[in-house]
LOTORMAR-723348 format. One line per 3 residues: their letters; for each residue x negated, y negated, z of C-alpha. Coordinates in pm, 1 decimal, m for minus. Each point is the difference from the previous one (the first is absolute). Last residue first. Example, Ala and Ser with C-alpha at 12.3 -4.5 7.8 and 13.67 -1.06 7.14 Angstrom:
<rs>
SA	m1367.0,106.0,714.0 ~ 137.0,344.0,66.0
</rs>
This chain:
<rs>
XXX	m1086.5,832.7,1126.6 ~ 92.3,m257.0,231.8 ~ 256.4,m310.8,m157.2
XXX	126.3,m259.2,225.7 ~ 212.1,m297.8,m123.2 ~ 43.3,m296.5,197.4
XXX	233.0,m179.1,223.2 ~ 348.0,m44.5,m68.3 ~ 85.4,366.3,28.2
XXX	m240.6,227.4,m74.4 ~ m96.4,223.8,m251.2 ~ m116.6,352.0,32.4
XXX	m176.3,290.5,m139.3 ~ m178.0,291.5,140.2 ~ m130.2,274.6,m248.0
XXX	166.5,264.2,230.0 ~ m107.0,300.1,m246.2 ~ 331.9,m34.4,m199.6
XXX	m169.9,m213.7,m246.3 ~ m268.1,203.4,m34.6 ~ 199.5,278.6,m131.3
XXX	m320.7,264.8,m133.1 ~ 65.4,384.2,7.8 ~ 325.0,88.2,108.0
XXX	42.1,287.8,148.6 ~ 332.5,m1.2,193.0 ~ m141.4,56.7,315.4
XXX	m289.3,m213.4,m30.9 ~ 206.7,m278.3,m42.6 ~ 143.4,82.7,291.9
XXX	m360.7,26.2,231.0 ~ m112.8,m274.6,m151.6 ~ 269.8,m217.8,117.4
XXX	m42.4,177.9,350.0 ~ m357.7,m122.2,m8.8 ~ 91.2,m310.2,m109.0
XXX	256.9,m37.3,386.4 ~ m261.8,129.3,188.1 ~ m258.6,m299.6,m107.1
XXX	232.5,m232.8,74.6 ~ 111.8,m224.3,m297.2 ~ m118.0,m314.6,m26.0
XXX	219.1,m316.0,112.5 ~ 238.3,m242.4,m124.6 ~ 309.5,m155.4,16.2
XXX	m42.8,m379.9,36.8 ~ 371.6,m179.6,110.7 ~ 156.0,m237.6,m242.9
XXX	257.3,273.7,m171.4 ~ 276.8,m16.7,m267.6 ~ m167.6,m138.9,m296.0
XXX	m367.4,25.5,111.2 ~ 67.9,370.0,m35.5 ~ m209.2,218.6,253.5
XXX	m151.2,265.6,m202.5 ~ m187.3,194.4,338.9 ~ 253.1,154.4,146.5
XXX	268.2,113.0,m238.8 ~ m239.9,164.6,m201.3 ~ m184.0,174.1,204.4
XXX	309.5,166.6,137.9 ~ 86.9,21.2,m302.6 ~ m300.5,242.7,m80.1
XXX	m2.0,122.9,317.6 ~ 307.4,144.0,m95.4 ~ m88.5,96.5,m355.3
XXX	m253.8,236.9,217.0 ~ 266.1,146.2,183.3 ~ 242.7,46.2,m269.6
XXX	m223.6,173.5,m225.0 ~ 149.6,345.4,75.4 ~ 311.5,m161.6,47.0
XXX	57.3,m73.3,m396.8 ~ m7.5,348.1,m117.8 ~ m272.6,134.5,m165.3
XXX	59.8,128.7,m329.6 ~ m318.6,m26.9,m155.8 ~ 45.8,m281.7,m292.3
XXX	275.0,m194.3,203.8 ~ m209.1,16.0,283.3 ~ m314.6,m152.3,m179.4
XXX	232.5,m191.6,m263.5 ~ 158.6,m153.5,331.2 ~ m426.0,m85.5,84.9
XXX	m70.3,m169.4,m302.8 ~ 266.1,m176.1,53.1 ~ m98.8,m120.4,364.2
XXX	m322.2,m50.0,m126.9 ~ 76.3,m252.1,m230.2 ~ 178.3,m198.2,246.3
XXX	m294.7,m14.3,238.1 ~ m185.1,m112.7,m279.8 ~ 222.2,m313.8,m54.1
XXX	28.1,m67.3,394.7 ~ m403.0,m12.7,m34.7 ~ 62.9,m183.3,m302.6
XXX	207.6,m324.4,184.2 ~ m259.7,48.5,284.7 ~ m289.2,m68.4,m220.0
XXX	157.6,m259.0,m204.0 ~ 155.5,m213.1,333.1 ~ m341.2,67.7,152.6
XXX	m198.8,m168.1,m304.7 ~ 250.9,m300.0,m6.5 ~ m31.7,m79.0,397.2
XXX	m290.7,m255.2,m57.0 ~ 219.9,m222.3,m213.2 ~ 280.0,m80.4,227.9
XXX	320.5,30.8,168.1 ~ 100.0,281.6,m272.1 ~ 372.8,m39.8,m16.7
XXX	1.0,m52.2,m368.6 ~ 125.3,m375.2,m35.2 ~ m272.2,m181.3,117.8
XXX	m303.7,208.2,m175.4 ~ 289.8,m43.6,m333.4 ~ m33.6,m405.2,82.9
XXX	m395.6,79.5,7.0 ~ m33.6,198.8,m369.2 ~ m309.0,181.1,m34.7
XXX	m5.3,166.4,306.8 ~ 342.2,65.0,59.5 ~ m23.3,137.1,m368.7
XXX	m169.7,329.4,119.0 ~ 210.3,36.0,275.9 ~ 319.5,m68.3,m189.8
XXX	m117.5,267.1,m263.3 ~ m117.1,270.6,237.3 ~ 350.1,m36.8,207.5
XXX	144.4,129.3,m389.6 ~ m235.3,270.2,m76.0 ~ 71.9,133.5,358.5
XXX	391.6,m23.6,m32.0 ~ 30.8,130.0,m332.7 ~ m217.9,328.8,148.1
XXX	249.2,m35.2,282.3 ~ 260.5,64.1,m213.5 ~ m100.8,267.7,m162.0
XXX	m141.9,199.0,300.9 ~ 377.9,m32.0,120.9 ~ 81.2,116.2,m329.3
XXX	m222.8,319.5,43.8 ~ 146.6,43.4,334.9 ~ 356.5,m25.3,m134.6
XXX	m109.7,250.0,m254.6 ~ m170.8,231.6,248.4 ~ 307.0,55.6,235.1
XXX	m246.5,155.8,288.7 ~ 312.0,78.5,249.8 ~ m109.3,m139.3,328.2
XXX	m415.1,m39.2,8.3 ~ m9.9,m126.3,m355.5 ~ 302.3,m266.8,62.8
XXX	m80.2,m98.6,303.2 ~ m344.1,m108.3,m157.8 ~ 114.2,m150.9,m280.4
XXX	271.7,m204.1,188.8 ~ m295.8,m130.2,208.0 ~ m123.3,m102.5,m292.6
XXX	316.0,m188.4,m138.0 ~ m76.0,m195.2,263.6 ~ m384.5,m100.5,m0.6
XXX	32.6,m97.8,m332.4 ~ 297.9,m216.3,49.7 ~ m225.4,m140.2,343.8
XXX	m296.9,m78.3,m230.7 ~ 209.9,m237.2,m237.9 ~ 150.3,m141.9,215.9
XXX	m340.8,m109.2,119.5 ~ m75.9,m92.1,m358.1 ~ 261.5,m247.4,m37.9
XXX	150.4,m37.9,m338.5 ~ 149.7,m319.2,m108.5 ~ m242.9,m248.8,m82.9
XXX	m124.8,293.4,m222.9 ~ 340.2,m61.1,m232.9 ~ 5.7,335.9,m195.1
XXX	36.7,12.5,m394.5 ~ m311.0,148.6,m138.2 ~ 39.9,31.9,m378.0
XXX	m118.6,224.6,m220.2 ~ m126.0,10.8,m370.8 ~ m49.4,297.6,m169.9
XXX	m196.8,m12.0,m341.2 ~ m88.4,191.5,m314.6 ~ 343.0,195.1,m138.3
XXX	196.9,m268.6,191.9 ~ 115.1,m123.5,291.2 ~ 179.3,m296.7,263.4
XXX	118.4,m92.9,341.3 ~ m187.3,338.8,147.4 ~ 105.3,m16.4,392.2
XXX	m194.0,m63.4,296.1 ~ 224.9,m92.7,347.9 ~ m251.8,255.5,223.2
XXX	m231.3,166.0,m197.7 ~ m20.5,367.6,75.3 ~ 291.0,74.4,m212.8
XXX	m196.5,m150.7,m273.3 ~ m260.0,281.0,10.0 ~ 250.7,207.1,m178.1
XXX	26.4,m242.4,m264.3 ~ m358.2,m0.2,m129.2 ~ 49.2,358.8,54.0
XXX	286.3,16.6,m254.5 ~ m213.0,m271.6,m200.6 ~ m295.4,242.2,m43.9
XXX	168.4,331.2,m61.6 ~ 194.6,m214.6,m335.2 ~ m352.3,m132.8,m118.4
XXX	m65.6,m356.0,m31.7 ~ m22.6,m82.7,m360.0 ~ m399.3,m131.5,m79.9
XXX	m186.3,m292.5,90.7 ~ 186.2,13.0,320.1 ~ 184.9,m223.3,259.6
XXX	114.9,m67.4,361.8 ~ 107.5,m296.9,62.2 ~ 41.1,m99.8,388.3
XXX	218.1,m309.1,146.0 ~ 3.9,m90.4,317.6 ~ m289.3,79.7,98.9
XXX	m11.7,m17.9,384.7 ~ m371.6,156.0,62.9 ~ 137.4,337.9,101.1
XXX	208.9,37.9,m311.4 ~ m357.8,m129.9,m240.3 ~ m126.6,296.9,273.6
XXX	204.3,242.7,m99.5 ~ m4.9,m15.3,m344.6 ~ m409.1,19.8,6.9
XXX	39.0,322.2,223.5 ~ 259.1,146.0,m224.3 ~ m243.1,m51.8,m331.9
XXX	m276.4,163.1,176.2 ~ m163.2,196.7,m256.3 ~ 108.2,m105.8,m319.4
XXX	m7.9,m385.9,67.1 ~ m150.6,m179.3,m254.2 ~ 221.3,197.3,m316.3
XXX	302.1,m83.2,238.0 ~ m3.2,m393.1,m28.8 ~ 147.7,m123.5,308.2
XXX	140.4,m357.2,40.5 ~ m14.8,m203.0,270.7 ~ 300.1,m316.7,148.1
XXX	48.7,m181.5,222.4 ~ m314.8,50.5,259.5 ~ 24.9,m86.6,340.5
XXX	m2.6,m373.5,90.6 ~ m328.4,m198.2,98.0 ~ 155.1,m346.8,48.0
XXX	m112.6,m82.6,369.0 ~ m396.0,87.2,m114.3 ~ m5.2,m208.1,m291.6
XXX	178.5,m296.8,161.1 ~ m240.1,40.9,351.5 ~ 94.6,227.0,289.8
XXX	90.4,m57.2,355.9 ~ 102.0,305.5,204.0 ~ 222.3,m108.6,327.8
XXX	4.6,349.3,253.5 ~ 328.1,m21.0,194.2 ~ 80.7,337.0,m8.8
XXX	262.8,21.0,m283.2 ~ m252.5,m226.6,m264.7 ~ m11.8,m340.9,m25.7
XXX	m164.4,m93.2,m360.3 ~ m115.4,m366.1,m50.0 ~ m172.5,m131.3,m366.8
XXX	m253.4,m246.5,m29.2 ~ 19.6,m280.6,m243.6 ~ m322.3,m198.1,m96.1
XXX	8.2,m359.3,118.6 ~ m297.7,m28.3,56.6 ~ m237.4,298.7,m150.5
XXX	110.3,331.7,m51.9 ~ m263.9,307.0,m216.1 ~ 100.6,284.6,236.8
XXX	m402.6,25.9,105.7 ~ m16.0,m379.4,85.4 ~ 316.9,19.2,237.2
XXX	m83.8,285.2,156.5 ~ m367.0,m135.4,70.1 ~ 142.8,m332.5,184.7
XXX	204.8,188.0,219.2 ~ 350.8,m131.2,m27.1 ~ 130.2,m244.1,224.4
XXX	312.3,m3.9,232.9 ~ 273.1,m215.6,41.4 ~ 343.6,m69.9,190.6
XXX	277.2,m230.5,m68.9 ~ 303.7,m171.9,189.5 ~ m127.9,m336.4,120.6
XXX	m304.0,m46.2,m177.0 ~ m311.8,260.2,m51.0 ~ m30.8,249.0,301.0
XXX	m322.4,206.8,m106.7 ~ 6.6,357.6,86.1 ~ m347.6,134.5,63.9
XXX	m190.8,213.2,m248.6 ~ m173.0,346.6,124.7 ~ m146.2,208.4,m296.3
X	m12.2,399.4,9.8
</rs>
């Protein structure tokens, strides 16, 4: 870290300078214009022209030939990185099973829609304002409509609302991904997103798919009952916990300042283990008190 004192320069003004090596590595001289970026906590970031206009991308294209094997991946991260336009294309006509699932995965893609096709291209169009989407919101959506998950699968087990539910979040996840991502590319979207600063992005990810596994899990485990016949109650307990968990330790920045967080005794996993054991299931990390939280106006604290 570098220590500069202010510098009171005329009636009204203050100054500072710029370490000499900075300045020789970003290519300014005298005169040069530097760029200022405040950010929610205070922090002042100062960036030179080429730096202060990095944008996210406008526009990528997709030919399909290049991309046989991860073709979804690839169109998921030109979404992630703030395209705002994607062409997808082919040498050769685009089969009918292709475009269907081309379209499928739209639904996953927050405010994406296809503005134009034909026999060898699809070209979409990603229509959301970023300024305007706050990632802690974000989180706490998420969070809700997994608690209604849960009461659902331990109350009546209505697997289509559940399998919406796991929808929607899914939509939610690919969508907090994509403001996180561009946060860091873009500073004004960094301001705009809720996230106070740089060094949370990596927690923000990690806890948004932690919540996205969790959600998973709870489908996989309503196809479990549905699949056996066990009635609701018999999981109850452990879908209790589950909540419990839940509730606890995902503190929503939106309607909470106060840190919520600590580890789970070791009497309370044990019982975990215990219910899961009771109903057989093999693997659900997610439900195995993977503890999660983020505080209020503080920081964000992730233990795995």
């Amino acid at each position: 870290m570098i220590e500069r004192k202010i510098q009171k320069v005329g009636g009204n003004s203050f100054s500072v300078s710029l370490p000499k090596t900075w300045v020789k590595k970003s290519g300014l001289r005298s005169k040069s214009s530097v760029f200022f970026t405040e950010f929610p906590d205070g922090a002042l970031m100062v960036s030179s022209g080429a730096t202060a206009r990095t944008k996210p991308l406008e526009s990528f294209s997709i030919k399909l030939e290049e991309h046989v094997s991860d073709f979804y991946q690839v169109l998921f991260a030109a979404y992630y990185l703030g395209a705002e336009k994607i062409s997808i294309f082919s040498e050769r006509e685009i089969p009918d099973s292709k475009r269907s699932k081309i379209k499928e995965t739209l639904q996953h893609m927050s405010a994406t829609e296809v503005v134009s096709e034909d026999s060898k291209k699809i070209v979409l169009n990603v229509l959301i304002d970023k300024s305007k989407v706050n990632a802690n919101n974000l989180l706490s959506r998420i969070g809700l409509i997994l608690h209604s998950s849960i009461r659902n699968c331990s109350e009546k087990t209505d697997l289509e609302e559940i399998q919406r539910n796991e929808m929607e979040i899914d939509r939610l996840f690919h969508l907090v991904s994509k403001i996180i991502i561009v946060s860091l590319i873009d500073s004004s979207v960094m301001q705009s997103s809720g996230i106070k600063h740089n060094f949370f992005v990596v927690p923000y990810f990690i806890v948004a798919k932690k919540l996205e596994n969790i959600a998973d899990e709870i489908e996989d485990l309503a196809l479990y009952i549905k699949k056996n016949r066990h009635k609701p109650k018999e999981v109850e307990k452990l879908l209790s916990g589950v909540q419990l968990f839940v509730k606890k330790h995902i503190v929503f920045p939106v309607t909470s300042t106060e840190p919520g967080f600590s580890l789970p005794s070791k009497e309370e996993k044990a019982k975990t283990e215990v219910e899961i054991s009771k109903i057989n299931l093999l693997s659900y990390k997610s439900l195995k008190w993977n503890p999660i939280a983020i505080t209020g106006d503080n920081a964000i604290c992730i233990v795995s």
